[in-house]
N, C-alpha and C positions, 0 to 999 in steps of 0.2 A: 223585633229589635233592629233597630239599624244600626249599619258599622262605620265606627269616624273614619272621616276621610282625612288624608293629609292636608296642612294648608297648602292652598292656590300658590302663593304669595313665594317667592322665592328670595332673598333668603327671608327664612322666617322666624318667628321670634315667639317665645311664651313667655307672662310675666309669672312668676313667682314669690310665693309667701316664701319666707329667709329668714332666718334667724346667727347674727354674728356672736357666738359663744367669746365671751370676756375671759381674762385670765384669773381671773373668781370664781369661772364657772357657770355665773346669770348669763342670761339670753338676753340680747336686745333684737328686735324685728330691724329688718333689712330689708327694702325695695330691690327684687333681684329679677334678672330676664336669663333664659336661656334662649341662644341663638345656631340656628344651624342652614348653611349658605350649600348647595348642591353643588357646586364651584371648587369648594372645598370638603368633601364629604366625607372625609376621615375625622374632620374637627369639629368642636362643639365649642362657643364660647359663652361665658358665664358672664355678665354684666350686673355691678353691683354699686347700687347708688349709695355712698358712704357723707352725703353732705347733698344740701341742697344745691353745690356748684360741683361737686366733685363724683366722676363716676371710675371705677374699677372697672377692666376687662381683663380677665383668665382664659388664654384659646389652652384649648388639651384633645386628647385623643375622644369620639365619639365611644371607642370600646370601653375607656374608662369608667363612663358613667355606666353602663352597661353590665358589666363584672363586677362592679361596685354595689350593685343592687342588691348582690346576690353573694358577696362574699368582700373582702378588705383588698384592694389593690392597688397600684400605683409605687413607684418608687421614686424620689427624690422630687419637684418641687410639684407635684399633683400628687395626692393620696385620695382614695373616695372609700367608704366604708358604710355597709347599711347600720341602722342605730332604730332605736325608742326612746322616745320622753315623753312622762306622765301617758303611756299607752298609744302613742304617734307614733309611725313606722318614719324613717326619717331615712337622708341619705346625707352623710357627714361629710365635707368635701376638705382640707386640709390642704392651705395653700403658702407655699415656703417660697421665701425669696432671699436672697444676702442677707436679709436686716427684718425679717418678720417672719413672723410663723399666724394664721389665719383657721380659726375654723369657723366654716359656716352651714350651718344646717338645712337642706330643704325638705319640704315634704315631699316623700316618697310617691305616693300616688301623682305629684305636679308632675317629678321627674320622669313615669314611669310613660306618662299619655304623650309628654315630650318626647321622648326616645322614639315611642311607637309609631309617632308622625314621624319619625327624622328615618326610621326602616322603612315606611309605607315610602316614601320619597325615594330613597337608594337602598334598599337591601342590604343587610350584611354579605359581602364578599363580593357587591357590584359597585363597589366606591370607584375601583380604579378605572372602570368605564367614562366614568361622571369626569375624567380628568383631561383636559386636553393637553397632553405631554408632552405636543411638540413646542405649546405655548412656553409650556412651565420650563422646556431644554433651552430654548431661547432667551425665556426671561435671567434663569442660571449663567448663561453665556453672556448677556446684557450687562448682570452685575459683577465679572468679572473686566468688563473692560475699563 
């Protein structure tokens, strides 16, 4: 058996099967990408095609997804919580803004091979290696002036 490797490709992108849950309840399919940049390796963003000219981007914590697999977390405008429909393991993402409230479905397993590449890349608890600090204390100093 061979073991996936992480992708080459930095930052890198998985596309995703999606499902945007209505306020009825019905599912509609949703063209979705998770994206994970080693630049930034605490964050994970969600990209979701909502119109042929229109795309959404959700940045959130990497741990999010992560906890979320395996139990309900998140508080105020990121929620992620594991789920079933008709026998699908699923992971329910819950996305709040001023003026919306969003949930959207992915499959479990897309999430799961994505996360593993995004740990095979930076490890849990070696993000802050991944960070060049003195950049990011400058860029902070930069956008004060």
């Amino acid at each position: 058996m061979s073991q996936r490797r992480p992708p080459v490709a930095n930052p890198f992108e998985s596309q995703m099967s999606a499902f945007l849950v209505q306020p009825d309840g019905t599912r509609a399919p949703l063209p979705a990408a998770l994206r994970f940049d080693r630049a930034d390796p605490f964050a994970v963003s969600l990209r979701l095609r909502t119109s042929t000219v229109q795309t959404v981007t959700w940045t959130f914590a990497r741990q999010l997804l992560i906890d979320g697999a395996r139990r309900p977390t998140g508080v105020g405008a990121v929620e992620v919580r594991p789920a079933f429909h008709d026998g699908t393991r699923l992971l329910v993402l819950s996305l709040k803004s001023a003026s919306r409230h969003t949930e959207v479905q992915l499959r479990h397993e897309q999430v799961a091979a994505f996360i593993n590449d995004t740990l095979a890349a930076v490890p849990s608890g070696a993000e802050s290696d991944q960070v060049d600090w003195n950049a990011e204390l400058n860029r902070f100093h930069d956008d004060d002036s």
